[in-house]
C-alpha positions as CSV (number, residue, x, y, z in Angstrom):
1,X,62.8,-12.7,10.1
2,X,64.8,-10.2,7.8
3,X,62.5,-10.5,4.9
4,X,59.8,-9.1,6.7
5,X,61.5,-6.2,8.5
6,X,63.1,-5.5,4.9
7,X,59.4,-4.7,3.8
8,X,58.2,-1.5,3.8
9,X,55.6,-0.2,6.4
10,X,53.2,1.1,3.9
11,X,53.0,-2.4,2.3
12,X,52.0,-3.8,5.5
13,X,49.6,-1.3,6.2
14,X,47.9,-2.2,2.5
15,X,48.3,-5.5,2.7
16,X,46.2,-5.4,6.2
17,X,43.6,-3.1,4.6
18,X,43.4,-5.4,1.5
19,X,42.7,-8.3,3.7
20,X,40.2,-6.7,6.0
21,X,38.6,-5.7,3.1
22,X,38.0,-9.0,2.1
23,X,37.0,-10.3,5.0
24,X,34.0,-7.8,5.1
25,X,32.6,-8.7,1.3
26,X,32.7,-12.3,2.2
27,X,30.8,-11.4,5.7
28,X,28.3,-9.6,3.6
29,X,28.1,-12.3,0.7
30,X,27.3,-14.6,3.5
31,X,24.8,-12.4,4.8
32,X,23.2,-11.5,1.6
33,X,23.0,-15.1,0.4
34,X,21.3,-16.5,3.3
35,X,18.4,-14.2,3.0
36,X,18.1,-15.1,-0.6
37,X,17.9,-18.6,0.1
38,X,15.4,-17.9,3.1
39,X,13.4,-15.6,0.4
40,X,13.2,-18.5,-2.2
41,X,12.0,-21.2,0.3
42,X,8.9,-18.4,1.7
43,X,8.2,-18.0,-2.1
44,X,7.5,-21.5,-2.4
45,X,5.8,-22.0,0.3
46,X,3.5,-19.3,-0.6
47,X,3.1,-20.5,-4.2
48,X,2.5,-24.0,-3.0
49,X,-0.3,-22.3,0.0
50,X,-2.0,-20.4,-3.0
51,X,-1.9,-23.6,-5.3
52,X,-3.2,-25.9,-2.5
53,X,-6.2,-23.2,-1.9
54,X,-6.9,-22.7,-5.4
55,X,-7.7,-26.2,-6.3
């Protein structure tokens, strides 16, 4: 319980910024990945539509 009190305020302060901070990239990875999956599957469903309709 010491050790933490002996740590400075500002640290803390960073430290819950840096973390935060983190938090939101991974939240918008996750966001950012999912529609690039969902926008390769409609790509190949429109490739295999126009393939199908071509022959």
């Amino acid at each position: 319980m010491r050790l933490f009190r002996s740590i400075p305020r500002n640290v803390w302060i960073l430290g819950l910024v840096s973390l935060l901070t983190d938090v939101g990239v991974e939240m918008i990875y996750a966001l950012l990945s999912t529609q690039s999956e969902l926008i390769t599957q409609i790509d190949i469903i429109i490739n295999k539509t126009i393939k199908l309709c071509s022959e």
